[in-house]
Backbone as a printed PyTorch tensor [residue, N CA C, xyz], in Angstrom:
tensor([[[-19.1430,  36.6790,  32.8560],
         [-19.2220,  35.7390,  31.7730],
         [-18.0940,  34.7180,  31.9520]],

        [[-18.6060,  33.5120,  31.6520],
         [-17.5180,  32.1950,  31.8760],
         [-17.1140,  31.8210,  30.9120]],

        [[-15.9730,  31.3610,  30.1670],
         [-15.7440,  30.7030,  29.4190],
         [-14.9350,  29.3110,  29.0310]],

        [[-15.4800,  28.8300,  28.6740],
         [-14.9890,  27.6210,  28.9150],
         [-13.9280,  27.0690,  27.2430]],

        [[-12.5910,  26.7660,  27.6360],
         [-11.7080,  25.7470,  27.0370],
         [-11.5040,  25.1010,  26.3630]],

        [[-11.9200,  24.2280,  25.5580],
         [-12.0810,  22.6660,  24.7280],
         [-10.7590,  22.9110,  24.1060]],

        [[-10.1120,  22.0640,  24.6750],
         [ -8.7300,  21.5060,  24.0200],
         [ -9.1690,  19.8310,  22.9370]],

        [[ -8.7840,  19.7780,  21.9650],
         [ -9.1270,  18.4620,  21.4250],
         [ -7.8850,  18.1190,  20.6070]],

        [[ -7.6560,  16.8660,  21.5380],
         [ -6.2420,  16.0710,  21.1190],
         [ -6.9300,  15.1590,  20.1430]],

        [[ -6.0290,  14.6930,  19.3900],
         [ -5.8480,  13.9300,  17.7620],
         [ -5.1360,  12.4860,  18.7330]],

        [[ -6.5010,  11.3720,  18.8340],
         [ -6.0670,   9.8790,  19.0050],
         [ -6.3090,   8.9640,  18.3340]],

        [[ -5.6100,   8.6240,  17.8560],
         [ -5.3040,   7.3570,  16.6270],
         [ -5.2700,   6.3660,  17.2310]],

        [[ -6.5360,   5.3010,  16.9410],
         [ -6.6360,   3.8170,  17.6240],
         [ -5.4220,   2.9150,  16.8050]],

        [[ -5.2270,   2.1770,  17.1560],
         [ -3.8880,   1.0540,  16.7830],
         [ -4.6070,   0.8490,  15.4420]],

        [[ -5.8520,   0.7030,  15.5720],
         [ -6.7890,   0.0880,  14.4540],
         [ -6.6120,   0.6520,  13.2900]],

        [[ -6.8970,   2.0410,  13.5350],
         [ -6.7200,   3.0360,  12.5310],
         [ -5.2210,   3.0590,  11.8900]],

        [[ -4.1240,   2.9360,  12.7470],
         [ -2.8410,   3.2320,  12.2990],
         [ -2.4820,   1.7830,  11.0210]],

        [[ -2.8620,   1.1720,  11.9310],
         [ -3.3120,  -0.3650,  11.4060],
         [ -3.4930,  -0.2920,   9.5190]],

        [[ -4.9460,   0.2460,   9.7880],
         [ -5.4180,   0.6230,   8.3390],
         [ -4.8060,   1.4010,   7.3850]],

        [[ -4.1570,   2.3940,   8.3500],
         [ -3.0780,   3.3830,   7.1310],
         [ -1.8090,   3.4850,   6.5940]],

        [[ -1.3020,   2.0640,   7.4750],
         [ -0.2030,   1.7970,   7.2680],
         [ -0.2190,   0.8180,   6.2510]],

        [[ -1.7440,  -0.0140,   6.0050],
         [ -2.0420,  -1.0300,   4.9770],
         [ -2.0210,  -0.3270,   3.9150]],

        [[ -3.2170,   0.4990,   3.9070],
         [ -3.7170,   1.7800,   2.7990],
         [ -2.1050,   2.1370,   1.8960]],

        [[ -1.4610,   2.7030,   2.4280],
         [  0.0760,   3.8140,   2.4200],
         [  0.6060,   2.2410,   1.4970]],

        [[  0.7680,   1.0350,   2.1750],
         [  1.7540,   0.3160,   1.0520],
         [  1.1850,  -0.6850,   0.1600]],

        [[ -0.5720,  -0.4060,   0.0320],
         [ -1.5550,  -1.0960,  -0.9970],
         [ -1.0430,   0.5480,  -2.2170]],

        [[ -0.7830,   1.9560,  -1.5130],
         [ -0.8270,   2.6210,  -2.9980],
         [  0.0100,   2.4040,  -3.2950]],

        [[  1.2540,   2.7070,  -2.4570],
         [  2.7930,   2.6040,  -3.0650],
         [  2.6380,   1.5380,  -4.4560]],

        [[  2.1160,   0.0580,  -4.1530],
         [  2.4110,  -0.9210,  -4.8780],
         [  1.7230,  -0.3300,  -6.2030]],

        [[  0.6270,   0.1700,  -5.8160],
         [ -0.6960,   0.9300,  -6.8600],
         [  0.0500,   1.4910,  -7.8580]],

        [[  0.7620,   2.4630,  -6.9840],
         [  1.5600,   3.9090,  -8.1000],
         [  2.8930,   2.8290,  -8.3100]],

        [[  3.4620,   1.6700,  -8.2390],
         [  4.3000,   1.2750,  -8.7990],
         [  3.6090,   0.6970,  -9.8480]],

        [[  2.4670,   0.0950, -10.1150],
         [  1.9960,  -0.9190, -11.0310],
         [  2.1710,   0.7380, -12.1170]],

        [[  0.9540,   1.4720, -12.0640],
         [  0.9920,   2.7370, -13.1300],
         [  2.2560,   2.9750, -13.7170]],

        [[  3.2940,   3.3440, -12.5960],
         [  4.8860,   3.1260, -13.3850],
         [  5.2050,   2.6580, -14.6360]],

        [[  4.9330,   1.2460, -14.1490],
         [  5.6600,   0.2060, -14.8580],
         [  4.4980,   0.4320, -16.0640]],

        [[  3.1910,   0.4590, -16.0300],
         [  2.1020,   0.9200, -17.3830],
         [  2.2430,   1.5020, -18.4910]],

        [[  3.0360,   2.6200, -17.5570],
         [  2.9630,   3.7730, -18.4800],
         [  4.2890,   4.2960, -18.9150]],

        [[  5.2760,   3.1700, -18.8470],
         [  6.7970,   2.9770, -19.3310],
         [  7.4070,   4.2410, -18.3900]],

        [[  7.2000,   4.5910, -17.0250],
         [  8.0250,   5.7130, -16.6520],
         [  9.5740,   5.4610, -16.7300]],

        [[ 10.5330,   6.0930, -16.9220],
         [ 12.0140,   6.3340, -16.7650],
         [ 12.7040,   5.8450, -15.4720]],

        [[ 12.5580,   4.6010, -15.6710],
         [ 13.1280,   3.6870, -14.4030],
         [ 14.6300,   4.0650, -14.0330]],

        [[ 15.2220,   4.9350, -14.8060],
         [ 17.0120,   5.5250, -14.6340],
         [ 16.6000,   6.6010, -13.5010]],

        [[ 15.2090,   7.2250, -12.7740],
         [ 14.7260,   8.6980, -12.8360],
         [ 14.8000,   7.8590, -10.9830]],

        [[ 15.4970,   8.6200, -10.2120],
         [ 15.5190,   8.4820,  -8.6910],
         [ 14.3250,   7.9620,  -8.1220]],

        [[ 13.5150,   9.1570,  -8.6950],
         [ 11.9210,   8.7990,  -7.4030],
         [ 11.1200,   7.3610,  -7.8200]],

        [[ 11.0550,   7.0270,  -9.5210],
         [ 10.5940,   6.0760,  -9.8280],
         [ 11.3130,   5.1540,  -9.3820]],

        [[ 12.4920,   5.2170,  -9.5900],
         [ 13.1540,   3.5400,  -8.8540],
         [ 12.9930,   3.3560,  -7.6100]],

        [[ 12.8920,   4.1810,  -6.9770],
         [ 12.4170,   4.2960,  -5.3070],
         [ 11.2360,   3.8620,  -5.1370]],

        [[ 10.4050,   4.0270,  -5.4970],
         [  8.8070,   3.7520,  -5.5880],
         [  8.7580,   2.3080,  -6.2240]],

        [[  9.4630,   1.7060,  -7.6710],
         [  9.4490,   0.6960,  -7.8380],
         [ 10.3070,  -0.2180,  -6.3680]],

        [[ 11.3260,   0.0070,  -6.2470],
         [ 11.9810,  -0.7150,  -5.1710],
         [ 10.9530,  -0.9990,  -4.1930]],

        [[ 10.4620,   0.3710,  -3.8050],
         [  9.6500,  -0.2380,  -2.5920],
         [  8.3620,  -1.0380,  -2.5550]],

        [[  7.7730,  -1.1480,  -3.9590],
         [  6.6920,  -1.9050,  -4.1010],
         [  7.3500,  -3.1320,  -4.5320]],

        [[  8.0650,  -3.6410,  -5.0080],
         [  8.7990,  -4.5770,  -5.3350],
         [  9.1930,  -5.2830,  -4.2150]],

        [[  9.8240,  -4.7860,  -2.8210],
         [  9.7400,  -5.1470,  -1.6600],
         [  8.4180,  -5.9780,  -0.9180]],

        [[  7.4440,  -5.2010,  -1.1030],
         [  6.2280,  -5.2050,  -0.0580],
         [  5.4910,  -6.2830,  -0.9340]],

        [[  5.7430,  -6.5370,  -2.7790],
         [  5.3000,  -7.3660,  -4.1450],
         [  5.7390,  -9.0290,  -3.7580]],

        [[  7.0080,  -8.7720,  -3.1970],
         [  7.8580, -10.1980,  -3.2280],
         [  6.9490, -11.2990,  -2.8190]],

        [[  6.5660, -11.5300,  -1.6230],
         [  5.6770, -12.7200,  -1.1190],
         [  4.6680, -13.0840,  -2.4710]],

        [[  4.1540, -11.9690,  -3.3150],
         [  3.4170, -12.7130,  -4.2750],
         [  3.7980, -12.7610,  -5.7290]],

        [[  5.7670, -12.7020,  -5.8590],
         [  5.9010, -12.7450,  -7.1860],
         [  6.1700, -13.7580,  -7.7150]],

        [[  5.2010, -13.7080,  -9.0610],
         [  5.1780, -15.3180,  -9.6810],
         [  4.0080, -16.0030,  -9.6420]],

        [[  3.3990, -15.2190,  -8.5500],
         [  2.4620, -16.1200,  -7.9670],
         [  1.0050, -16.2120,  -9.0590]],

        [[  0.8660, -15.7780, -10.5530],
         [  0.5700, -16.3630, -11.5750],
         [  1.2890, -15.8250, -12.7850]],

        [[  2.1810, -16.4830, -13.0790],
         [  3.1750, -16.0860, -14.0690],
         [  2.6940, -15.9110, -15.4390]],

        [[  3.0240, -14.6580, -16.0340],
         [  2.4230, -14.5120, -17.1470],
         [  3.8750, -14.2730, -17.9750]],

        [[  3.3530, -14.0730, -19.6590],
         [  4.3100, -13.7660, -20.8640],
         [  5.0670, -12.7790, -20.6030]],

        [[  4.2690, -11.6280, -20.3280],
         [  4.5880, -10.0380, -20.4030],
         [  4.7440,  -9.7910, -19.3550]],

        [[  6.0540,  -9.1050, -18.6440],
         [  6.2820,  -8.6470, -17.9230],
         [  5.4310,  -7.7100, -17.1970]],

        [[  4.6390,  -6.6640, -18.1850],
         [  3.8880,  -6.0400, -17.6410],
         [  2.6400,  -6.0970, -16.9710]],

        [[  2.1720,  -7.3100, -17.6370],
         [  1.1430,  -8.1950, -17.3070],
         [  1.2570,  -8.7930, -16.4240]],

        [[  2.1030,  -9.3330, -16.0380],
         [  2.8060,  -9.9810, -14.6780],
         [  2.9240,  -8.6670, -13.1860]],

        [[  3.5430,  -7.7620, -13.6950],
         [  3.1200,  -6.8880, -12.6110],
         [  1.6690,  -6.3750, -12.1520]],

        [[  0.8580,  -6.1110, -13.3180],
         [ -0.4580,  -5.5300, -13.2940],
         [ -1.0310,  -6.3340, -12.1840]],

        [[ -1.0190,  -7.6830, -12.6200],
         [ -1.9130,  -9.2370, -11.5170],
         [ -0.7970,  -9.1620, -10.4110]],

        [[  0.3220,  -9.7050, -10.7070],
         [  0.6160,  -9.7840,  -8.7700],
         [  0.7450,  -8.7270,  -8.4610]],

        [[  1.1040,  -7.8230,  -8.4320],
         [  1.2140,  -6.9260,  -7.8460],
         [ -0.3020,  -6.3090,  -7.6190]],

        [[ -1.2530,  -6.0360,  -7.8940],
         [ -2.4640,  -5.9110,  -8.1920],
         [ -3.0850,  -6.9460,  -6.9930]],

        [[ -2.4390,  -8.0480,  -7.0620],
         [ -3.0230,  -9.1170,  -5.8410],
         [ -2.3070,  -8.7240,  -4.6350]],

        [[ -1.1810,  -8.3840,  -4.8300],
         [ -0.8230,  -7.7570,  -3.3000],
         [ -1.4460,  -6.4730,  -2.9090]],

        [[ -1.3310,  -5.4690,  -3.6870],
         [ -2.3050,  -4.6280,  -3.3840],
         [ -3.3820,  -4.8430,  -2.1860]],

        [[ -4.4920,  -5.7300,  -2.9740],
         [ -5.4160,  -6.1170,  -2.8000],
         [ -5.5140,  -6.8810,  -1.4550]],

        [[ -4.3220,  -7.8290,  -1.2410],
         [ -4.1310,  -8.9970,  -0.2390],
         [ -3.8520,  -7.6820,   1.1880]],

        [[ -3.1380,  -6.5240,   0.9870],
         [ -2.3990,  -5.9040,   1.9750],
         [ -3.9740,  -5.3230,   2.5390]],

        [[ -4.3570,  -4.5300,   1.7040],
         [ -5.5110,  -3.9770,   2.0720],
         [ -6.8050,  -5.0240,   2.8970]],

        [[ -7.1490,  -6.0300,   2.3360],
         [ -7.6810,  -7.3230,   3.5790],
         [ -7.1720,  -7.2910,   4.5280]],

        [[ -5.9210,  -7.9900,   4.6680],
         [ -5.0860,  -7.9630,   5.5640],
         [ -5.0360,  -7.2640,   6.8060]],

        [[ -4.8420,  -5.8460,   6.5250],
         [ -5.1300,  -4.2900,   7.0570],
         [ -6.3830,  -4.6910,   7.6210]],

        [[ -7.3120,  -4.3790,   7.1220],
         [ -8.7730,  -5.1490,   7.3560],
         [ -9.1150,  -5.7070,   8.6620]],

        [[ -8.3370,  -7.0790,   8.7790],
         [ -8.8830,  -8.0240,   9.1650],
         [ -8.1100,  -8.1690,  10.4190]],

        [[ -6.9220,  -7.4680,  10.3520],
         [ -5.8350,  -7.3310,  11.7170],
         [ -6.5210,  -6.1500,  12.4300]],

        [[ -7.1740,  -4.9300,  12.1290],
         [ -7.6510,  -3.9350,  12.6320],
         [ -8.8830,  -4.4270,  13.1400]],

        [[ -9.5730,  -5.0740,  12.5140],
         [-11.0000,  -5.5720,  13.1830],
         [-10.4790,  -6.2870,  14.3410]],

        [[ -9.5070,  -6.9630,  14.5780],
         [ -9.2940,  -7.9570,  15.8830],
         [ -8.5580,  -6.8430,  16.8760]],

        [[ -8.1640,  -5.8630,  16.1800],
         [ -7.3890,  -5.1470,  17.4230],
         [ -8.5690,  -4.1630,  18.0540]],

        [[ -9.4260,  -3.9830,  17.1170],
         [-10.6610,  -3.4060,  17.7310],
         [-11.6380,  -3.9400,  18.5190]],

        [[-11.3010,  -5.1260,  18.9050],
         [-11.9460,  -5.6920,  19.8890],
         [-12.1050,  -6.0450,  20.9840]]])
């Protein structure tokens, strides 16, 4: 009786990494918008970390339709970056897949 082997390695196209590296800082910004929603304890380590870093990745689109409420203001830009990263992701992975 013969038996045969199958080893199966885990390869991640650029494309893919591409996409999850979009994905990973469209939620971050995601779970920062909820934060700021749902009044979390911005004094609290992990939340300011999470705000910081969506606030980072937010910048290119803050302001970019200025509203009254602060919170309201995060919901939309930040909400548009979200949104913009995830295209983005998108549209750079489709060309590297080619």
């Amino acid at each position: 009786m013969l038996f045969t082997v199958v080893t199966r390695t885990r390869h991640r196209s650029p494309a893919s990494v591409i996409t999850g590296i979009a994905a990973i800082i469209a939620g971050i910004i995601v779970v920062g918008i909820i934060l700021v929603l749902v009044k979390a304890n911005q004094n609290n380590d992990i939340v300011n970390l999470v705000l910081d870093i969506g606030r980072f990745f937010a910048r290119p689109f803050e302001d970019l339709f200025p509203q009254d409420d602060p919170e309201n203001n995060i919901l939309l830009n930040w909400g548009i970056a979200a949104v913009a990263y995830l295209i983005v992701g998108a549209i750079i992975a489709r060309i590297v897949r080619r």
